[in-house]
PyMOL Python script that loads the backbone (N, CA, C, O; Angstrom):
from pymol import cmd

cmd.read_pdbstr("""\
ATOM      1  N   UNK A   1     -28.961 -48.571  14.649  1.00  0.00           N
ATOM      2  CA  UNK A   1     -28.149 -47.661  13.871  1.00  0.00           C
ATOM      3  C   UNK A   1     -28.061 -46.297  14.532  1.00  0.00           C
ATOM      4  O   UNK A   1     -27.005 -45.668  14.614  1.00  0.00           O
ATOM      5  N   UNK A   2     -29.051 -45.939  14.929  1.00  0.00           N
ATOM      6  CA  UNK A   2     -29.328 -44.598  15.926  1.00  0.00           C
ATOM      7  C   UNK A   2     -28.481 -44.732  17.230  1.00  0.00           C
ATOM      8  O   UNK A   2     -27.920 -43.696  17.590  1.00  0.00           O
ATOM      9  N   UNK A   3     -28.298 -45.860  18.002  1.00  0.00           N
ATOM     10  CA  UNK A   3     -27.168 -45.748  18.651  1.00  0.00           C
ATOM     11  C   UNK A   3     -25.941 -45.758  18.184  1.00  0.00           C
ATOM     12  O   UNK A   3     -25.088 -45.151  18.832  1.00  0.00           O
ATOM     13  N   UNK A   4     -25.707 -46.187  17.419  1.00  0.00           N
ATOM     14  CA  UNK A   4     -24.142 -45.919  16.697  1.00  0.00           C
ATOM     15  C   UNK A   4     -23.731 -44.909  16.606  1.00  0.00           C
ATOM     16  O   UNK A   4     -22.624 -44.545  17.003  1.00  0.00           O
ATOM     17  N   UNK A   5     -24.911 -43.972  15.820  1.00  0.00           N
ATOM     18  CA  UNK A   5     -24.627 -42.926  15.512  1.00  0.00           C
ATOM     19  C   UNK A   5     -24.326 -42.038  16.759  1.00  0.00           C
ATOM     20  O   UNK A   5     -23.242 -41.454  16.741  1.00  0.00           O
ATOM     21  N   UNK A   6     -25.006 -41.887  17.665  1.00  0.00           N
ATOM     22  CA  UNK A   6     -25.039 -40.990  19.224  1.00  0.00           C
ATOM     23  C   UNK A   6     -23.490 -41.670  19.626  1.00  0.00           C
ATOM     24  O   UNK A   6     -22.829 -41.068  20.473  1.00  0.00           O
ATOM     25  N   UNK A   7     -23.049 -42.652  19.142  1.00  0.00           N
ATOM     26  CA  UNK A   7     -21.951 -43.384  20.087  1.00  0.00           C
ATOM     27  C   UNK A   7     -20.568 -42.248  19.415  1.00  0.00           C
ATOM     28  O   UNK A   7     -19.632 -41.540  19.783  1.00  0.00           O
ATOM     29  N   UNK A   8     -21.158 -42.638  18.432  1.00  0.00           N
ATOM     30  CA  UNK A   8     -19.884 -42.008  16.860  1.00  0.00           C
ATOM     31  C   UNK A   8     -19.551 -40.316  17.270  1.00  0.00           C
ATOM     32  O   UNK A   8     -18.519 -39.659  17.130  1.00  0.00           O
ATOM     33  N   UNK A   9     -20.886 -39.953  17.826  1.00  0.00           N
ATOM     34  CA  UNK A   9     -20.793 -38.375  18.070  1.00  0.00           C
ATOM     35  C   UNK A   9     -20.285 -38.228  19.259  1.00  0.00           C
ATOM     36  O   UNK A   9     -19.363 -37.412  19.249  1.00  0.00           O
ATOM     37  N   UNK A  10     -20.558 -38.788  20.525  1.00  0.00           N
ATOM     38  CA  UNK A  10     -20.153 -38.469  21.679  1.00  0.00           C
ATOM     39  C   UNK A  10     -18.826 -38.790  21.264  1.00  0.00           C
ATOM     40  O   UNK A  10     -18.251 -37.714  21.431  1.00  0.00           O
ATOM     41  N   UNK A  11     -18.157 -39.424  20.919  1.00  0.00           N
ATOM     42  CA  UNK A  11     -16.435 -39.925  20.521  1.00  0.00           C
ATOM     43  C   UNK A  11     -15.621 -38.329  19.892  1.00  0.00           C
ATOM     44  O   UNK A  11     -14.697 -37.577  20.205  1.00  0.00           O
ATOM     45  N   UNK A  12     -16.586 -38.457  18.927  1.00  0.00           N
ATOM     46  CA  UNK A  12     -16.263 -36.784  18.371  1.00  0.00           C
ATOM     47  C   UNK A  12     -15.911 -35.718  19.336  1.00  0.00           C
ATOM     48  O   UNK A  12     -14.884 -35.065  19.524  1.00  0.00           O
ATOM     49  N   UNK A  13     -16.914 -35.740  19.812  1.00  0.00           N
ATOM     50  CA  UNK A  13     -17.337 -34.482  21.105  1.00  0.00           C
ATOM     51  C   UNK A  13     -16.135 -34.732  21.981  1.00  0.00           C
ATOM     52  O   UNK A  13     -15.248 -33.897  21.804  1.00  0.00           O
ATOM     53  N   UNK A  14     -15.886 -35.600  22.821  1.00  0.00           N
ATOM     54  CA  UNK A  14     -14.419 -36.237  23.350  1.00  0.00           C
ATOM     55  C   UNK A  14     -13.294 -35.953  22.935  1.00  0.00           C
ATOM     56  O   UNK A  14     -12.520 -35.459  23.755  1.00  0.00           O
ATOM     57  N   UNK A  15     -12.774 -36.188  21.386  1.00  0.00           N
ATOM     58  CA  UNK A  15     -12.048 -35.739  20.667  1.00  0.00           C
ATOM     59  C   UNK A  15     -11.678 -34.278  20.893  1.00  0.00           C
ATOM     60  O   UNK A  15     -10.618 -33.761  21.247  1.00  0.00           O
ATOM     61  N   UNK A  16     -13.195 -33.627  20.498  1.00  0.00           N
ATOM     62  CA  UNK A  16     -12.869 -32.355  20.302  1.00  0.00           C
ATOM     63  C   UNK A  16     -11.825 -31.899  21.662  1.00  0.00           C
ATOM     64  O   UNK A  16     -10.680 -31.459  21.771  1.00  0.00           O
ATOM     65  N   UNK A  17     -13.186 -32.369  22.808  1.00  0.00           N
ATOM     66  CA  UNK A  17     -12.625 -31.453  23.993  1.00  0.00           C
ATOM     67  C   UNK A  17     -11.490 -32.021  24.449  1.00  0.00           C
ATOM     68  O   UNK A  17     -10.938 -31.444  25.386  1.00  0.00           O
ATOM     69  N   UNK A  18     -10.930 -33.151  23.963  1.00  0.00           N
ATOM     70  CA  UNK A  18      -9.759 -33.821  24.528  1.00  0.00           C
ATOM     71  C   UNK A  18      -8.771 -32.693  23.840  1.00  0.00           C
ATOM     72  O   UNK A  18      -8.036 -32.115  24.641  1.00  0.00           O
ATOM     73  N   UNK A  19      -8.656 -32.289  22.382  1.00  0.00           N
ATOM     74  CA  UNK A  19      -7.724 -31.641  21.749  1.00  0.00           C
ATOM     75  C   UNK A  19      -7.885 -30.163  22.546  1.00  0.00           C
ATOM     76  O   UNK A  19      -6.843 -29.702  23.012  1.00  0.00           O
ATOM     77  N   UNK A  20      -8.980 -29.485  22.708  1.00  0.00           N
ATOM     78  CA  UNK A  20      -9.361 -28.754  23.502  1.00  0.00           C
ATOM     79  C   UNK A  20      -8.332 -27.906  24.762  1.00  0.00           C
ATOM     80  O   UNK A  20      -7.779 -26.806  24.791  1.00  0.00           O
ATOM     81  N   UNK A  21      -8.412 -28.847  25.545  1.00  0.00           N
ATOM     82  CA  UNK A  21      -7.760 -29.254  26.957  1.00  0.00           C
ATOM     83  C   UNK A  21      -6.382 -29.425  26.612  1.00  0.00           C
ATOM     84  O   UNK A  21      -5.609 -29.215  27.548  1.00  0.00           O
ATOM     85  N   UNK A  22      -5.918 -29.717  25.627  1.00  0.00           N
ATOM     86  CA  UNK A  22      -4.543 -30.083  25.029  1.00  0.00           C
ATOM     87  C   UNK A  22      -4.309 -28.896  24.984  1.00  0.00           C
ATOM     88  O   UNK A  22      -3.176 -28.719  25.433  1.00  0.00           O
ATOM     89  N   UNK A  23      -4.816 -27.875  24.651  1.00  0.00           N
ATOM     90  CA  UNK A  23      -4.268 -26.549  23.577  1.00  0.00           C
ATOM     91  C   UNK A  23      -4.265 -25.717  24.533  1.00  0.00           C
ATOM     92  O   UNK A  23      -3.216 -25.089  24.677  1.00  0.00           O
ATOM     93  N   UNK A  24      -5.418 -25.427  25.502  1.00  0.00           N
ATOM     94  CA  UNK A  24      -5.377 -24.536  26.666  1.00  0.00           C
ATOM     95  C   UNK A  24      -3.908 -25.046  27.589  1.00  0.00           C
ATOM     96  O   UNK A  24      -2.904 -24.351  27.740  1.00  0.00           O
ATOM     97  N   UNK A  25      -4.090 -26.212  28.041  1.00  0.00           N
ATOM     98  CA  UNK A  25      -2.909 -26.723  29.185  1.00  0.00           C
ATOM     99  C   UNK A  25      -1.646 -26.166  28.441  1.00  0.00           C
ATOM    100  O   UNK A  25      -0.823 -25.470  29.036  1.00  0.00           O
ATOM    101  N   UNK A  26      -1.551 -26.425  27.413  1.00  0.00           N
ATOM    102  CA  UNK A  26      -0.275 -25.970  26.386  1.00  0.00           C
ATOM    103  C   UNK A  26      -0.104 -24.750  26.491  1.00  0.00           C
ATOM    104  O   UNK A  26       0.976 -24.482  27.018  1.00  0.00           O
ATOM    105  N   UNK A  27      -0.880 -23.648  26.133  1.00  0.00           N
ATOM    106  CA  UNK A  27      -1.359 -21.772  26.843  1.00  0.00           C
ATOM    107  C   UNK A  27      -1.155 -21.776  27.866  1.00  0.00           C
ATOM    108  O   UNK A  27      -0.523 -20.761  28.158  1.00  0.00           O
ATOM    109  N   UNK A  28      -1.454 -22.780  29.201  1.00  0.00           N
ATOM    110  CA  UNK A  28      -0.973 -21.950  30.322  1.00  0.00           C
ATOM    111  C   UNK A  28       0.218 -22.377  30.598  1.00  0.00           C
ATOM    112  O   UNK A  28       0.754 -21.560  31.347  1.00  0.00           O
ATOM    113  N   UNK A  29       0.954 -23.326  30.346  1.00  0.00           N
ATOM    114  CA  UNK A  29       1.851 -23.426  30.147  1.00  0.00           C
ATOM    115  C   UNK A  29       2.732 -22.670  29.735  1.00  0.00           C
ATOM    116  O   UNK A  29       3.404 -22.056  30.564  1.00  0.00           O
ATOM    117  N   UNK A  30       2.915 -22.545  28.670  1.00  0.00           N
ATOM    118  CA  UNK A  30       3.111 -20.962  28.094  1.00  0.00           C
ATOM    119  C   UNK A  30       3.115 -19.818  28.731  1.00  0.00           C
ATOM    120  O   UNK A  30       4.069 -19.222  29.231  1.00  0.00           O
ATOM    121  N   UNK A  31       2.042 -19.548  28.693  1.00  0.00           N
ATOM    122  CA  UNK A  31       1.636 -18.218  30.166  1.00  0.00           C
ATOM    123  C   UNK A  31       2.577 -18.048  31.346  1.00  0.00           C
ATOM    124  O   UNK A  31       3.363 -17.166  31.691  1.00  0.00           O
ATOM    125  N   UNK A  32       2.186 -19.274  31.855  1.00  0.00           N
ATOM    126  CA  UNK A  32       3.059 -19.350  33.613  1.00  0.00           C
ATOM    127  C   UNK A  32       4.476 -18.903  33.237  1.00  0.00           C
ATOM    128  O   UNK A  32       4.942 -17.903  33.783  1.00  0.00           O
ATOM    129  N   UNK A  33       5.471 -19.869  31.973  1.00  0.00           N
ATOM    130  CA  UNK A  33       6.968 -20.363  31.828  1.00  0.00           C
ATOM    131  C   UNK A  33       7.284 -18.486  31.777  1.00  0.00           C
ATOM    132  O   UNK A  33       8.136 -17.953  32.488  1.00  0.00           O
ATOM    133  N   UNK A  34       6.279 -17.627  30.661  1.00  0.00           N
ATOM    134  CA  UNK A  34       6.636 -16.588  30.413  1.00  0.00           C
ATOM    135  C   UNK A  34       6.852 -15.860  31.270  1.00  0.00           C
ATOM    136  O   UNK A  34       7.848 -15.151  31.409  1.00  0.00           O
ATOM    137  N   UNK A  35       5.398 -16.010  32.341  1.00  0.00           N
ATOM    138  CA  UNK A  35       5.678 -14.987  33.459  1.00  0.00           C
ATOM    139  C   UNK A  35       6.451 -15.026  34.771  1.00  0.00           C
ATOM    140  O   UNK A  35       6.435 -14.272  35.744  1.00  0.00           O
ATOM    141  N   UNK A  36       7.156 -16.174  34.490  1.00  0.00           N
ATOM    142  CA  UNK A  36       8.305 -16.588  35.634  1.00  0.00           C
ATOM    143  C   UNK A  36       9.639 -16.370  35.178  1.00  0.00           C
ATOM    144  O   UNK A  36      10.752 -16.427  35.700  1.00  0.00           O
ATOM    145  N   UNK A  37       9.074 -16.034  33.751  1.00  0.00           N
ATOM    146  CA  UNK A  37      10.949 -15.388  32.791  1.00  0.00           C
ATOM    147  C   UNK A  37      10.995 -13.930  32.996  1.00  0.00           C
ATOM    148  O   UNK A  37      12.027 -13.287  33.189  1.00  0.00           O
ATOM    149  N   UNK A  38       9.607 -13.382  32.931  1.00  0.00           N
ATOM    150  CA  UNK A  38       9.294 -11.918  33.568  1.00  0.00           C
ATOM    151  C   UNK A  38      10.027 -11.889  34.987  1.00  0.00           C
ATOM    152  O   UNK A  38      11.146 -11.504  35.326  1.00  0.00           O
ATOM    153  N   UNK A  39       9.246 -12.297  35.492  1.00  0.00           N
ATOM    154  CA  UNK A  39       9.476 -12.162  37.580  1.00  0.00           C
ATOM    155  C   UNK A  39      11.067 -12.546  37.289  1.00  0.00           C
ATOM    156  O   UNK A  39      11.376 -11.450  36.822  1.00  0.00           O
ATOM    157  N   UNK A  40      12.103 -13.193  37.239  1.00  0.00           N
ATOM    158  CA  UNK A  40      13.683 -13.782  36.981  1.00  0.00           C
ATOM    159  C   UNK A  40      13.978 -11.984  36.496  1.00  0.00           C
ATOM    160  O   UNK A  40      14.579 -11.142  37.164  1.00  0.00           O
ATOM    161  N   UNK A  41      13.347 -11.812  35.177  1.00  0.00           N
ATOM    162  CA  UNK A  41      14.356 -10.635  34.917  1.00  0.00           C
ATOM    163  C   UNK A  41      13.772  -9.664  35.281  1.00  0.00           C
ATOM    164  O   UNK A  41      13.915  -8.866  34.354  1.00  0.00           O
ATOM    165  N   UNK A  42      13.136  -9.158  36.122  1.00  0.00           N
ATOM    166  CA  UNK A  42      12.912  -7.745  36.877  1.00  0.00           C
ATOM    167  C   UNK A  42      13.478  -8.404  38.005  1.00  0.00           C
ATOM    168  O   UNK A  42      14.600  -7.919  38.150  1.00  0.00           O
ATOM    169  N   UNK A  43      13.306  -9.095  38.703  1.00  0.00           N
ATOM    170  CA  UNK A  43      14.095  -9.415  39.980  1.00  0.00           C
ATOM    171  C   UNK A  43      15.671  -9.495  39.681  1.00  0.00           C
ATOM    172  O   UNK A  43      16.462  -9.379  40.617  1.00  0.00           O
ATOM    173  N   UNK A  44      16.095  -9.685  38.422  1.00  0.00           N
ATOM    174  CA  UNK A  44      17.479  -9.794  38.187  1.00  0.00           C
ATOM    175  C   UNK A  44      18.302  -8.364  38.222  1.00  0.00           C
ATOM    176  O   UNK A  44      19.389  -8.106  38.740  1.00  0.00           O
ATOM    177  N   UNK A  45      17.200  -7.356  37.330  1.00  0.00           N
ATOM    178  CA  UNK A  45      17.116  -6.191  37.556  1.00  0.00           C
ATOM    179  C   UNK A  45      17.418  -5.529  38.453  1.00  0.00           C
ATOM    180  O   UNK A  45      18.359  -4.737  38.391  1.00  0.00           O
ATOM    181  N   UNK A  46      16.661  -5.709  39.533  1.00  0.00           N
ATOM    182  CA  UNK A  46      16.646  -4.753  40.861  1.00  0.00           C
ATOM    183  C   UNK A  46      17.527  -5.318  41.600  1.00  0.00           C
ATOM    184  O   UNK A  46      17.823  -4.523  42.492  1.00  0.00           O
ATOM    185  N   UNK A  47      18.312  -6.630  41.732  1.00  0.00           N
ATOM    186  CA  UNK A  47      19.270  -6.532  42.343  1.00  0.00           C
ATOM    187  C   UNK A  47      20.663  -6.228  41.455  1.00  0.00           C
ATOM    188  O   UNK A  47      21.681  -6.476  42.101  1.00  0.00           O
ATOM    189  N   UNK A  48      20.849  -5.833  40.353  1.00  0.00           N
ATOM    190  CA  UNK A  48      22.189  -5.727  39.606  1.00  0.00           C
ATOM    191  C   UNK A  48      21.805  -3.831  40.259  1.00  0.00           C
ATOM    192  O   UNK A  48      22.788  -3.143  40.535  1.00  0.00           O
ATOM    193  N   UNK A  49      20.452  -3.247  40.417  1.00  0.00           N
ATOM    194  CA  UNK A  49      20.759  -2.127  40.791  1.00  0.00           C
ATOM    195  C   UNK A  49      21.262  -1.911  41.981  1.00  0.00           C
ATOM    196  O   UNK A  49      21.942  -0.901  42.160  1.00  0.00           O
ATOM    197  N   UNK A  50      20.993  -2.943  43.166  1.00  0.00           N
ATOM    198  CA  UNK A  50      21.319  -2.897  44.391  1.00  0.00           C
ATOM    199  C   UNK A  50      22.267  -3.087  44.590  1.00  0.00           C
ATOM    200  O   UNK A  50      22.479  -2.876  45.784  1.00  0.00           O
ATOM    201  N   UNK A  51      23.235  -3.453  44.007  1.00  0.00           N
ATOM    202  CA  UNK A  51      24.645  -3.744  43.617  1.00  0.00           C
ATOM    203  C   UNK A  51      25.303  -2.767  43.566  1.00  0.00           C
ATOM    204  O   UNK A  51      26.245  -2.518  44.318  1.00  0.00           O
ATOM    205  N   UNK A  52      24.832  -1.959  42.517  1.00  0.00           N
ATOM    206  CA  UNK A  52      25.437  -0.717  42.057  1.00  0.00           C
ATOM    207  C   UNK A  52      25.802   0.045  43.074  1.00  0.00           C
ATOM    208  O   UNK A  52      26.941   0.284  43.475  1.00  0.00           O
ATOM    209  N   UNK A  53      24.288   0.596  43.665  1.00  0.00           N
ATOM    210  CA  UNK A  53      24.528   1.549  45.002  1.00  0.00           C
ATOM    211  C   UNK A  53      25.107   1.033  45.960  1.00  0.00           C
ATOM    212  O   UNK A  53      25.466   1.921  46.733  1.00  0.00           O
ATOM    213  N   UNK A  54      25.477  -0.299  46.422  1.00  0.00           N
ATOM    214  CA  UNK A  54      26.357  -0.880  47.181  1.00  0.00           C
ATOM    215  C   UNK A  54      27.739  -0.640  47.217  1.00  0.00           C
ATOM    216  O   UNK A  54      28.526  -0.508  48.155  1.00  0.00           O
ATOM    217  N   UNK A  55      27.896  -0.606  45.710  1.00  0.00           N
ATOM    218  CA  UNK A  55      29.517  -0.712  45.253  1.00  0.00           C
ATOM    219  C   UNK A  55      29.758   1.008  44.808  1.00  0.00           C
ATOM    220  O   UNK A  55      30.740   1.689  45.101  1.00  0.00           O
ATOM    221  N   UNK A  56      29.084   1.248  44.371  1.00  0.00           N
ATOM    222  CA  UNK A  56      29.046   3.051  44.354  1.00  0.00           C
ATOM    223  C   UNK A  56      29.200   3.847  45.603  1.00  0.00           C
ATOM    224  O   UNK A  56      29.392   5.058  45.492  1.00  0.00           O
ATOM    225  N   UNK A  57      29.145   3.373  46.616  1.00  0.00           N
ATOM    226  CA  UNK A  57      29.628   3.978  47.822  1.00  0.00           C
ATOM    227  C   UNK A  57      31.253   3.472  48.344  1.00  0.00           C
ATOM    228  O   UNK A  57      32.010   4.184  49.004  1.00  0.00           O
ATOM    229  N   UNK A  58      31.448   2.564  48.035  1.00  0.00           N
ATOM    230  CA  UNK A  58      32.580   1.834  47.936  1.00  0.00           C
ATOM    231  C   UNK A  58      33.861   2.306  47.258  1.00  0.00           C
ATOM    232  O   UNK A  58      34.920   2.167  47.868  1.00  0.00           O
ATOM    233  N   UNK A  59      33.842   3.060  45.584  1.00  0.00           N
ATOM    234  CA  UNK A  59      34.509   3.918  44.999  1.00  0.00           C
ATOM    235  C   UNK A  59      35.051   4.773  45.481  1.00  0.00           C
ATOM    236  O   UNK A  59      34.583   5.453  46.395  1.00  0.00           O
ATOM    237  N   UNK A  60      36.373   4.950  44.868  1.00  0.00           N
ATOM    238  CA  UNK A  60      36.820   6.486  45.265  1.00  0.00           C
ATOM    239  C   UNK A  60      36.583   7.163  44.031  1.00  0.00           C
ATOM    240  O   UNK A  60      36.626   6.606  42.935  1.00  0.00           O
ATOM    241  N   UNK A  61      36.182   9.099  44.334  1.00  0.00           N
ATOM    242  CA  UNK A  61      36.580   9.142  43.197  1.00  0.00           C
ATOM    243  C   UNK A  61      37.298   9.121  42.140  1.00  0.00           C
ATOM    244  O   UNK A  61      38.415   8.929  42.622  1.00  0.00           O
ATOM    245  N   UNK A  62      37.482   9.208  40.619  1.00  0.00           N
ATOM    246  CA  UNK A  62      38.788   9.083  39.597  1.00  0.00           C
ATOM    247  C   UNK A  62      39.893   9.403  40.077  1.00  0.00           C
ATOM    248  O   UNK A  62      40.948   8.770  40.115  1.00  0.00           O
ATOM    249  N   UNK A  63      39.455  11.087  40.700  1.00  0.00           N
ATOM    250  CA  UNK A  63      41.058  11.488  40.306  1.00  0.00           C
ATOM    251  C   UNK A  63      41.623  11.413  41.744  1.00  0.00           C
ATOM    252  O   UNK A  63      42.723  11.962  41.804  1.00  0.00           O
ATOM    253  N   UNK A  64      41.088  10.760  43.233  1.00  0.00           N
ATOM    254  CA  UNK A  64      41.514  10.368  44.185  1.00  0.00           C
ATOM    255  C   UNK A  64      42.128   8.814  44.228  1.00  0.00           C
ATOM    256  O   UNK A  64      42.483   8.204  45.237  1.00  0.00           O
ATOM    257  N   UNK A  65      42.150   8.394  42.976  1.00  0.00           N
ATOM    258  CA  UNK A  65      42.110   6.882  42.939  1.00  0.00           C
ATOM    259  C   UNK A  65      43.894   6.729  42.938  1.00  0.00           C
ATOM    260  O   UNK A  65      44.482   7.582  42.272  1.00  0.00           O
ATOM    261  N   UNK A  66      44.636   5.815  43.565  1.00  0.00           N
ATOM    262  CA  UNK A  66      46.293   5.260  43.323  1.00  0.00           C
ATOM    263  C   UNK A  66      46.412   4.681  42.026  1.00  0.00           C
ATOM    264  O   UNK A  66      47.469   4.093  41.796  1.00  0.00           O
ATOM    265  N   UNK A  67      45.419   4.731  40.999  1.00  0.00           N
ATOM    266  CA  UNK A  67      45.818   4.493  39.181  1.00  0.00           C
ATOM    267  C   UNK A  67      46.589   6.141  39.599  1.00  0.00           C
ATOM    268  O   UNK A  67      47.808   6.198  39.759  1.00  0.00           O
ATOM    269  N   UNK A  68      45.668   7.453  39.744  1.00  0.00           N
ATOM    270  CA  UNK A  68      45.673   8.215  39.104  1.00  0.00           C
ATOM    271  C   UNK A  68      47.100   9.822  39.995  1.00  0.00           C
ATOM    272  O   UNK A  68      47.510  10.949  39.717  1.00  0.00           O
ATOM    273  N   UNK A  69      47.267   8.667  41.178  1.00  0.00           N
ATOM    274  CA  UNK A  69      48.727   9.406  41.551  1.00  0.00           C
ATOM    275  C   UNK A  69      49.509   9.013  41.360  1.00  0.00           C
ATOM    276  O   UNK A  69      50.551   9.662  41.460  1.00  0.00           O
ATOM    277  N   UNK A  70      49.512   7.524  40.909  1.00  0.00           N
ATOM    278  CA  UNK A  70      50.365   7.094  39.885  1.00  0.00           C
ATOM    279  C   UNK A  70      51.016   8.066  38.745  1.00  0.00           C
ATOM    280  O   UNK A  70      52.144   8.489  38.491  1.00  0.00           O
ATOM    281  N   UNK A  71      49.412   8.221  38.071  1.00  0.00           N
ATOM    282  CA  UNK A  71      49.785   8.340  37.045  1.00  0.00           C
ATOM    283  C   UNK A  71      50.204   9.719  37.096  1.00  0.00           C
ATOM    284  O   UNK A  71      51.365   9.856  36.709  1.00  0.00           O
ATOM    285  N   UNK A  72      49.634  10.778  37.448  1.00  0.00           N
ATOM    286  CA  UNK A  72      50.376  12.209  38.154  1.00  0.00           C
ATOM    287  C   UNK A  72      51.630  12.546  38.518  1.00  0.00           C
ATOM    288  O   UNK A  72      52.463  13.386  38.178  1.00  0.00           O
ATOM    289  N   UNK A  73      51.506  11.256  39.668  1.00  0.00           N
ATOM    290  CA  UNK A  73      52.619  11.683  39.745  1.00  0.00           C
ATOM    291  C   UNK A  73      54.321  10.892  40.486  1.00  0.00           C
ATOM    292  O   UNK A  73      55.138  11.220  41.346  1.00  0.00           O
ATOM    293  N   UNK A  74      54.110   9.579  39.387  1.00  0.00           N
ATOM    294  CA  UNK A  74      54.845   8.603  39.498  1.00  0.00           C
ATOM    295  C   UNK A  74      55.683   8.384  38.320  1.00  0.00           C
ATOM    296  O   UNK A  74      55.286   8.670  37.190  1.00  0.00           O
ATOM    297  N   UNK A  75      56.844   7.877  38.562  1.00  0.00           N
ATOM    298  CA  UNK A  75      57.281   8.066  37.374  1.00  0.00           C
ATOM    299  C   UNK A  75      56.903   6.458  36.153  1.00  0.00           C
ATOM    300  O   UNK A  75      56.039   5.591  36.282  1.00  0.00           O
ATOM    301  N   UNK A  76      57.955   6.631  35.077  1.00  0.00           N
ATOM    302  CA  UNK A  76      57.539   5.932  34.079  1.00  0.00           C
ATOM    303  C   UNK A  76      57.990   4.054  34.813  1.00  0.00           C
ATOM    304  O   UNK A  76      57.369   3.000  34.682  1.00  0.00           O
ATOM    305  N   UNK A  77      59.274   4.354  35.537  1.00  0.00           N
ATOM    306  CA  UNK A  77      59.445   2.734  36.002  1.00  0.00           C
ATOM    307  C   UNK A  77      58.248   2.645  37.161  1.00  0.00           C
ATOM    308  O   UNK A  77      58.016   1.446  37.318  1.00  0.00           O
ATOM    309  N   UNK A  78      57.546   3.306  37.881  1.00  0.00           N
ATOM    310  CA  UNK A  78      56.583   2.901  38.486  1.00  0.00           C
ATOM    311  C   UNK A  78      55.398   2.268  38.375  1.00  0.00           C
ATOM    312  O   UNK A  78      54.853   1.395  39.050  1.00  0.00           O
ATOM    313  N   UNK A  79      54.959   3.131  36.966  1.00  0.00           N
ATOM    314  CA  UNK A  79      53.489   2.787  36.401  1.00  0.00           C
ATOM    315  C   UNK A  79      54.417   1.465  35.539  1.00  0.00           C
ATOM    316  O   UNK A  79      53.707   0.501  35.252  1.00  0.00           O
ATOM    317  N   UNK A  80      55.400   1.392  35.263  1.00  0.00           N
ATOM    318  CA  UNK A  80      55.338  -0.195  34.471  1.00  0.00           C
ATOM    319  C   UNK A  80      55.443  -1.259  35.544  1.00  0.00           C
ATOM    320  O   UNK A  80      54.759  -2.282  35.562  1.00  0.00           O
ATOM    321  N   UNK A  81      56.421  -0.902  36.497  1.00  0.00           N
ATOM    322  CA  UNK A  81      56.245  -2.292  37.710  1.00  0.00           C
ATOM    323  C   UNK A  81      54.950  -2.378  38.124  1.00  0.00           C
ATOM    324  O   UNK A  81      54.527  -3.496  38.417  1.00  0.00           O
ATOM    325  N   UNK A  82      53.992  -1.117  38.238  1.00  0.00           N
ATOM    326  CA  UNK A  82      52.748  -1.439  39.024  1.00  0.00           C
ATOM    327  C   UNK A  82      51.979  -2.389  37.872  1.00  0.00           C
ATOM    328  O   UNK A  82      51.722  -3.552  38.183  1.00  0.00           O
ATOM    329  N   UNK A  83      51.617  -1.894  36.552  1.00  0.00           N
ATOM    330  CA  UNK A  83      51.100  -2.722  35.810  1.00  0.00           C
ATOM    331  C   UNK A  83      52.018  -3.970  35.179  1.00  0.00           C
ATOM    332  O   UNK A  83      51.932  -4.457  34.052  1.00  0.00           O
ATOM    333  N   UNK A  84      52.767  -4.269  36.081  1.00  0.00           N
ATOM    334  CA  UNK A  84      53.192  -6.064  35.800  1.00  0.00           C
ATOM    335  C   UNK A  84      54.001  -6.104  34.259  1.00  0.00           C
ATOM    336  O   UNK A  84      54.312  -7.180  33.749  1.00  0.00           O
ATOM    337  N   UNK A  85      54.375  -4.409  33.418  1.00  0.00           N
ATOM    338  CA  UNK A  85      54.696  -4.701  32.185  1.00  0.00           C
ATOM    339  C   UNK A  85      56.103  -5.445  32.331  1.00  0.00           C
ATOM    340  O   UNK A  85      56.328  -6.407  31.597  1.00  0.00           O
ATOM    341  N   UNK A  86      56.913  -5.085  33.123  1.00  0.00           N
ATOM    342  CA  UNK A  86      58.307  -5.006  33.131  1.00  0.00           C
ATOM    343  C   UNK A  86      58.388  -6.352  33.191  1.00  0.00           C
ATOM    344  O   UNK A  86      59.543  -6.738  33.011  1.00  0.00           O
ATOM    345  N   UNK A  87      57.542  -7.281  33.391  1.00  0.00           N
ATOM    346  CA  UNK A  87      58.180  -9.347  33.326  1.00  0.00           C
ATOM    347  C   UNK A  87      58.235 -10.172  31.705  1.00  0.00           C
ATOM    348  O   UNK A  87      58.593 -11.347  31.622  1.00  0.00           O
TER     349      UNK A  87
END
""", "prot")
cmd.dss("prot")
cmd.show_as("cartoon", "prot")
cmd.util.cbc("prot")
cmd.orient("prot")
């Protein structure tokens, strides 16, 4: 009966640490998925900024821009053929 019983407990003990091992693997799981959603959006980050300053040198400014001698100083059938209204 005394072995049964030691048999009955070690099963337990198994149990436990089997559920154990379940719950941690599940946490790092967790852990890792999160911190690779971290690393994605700071890395997503720093290149939408690298972008910016890429394309920010690229700009003219506003009021050097052909919208805006257009709009200065073009007349009204110009700015409608340029913006495609007139079809």
């Amino acid at each position: 009966m005394s072995s049964d019983g030691a048999v009955l407990v070690l099963c337990a003990a198994m149990r436990r640490r089997d559920k154990r091992r379940k719950r941690y693997s599940l946490l790092w799981s967790r852990l890792r998925r999160s911190l690779h959603e971290e690393k994605l959006r700071i890395e997503w980050q720093r290149l939408v900024r690298m972008r910016h300053y890429v394309a920010l040198d690229c700009l003219k400014h506003p009021m050097e821009s052909d919208w805006m001698r257009l709009w200065l100083n073009g007349t009204d059938g110009n700015l409608i053929t340029k913006t495609s209204l007139s079809r």
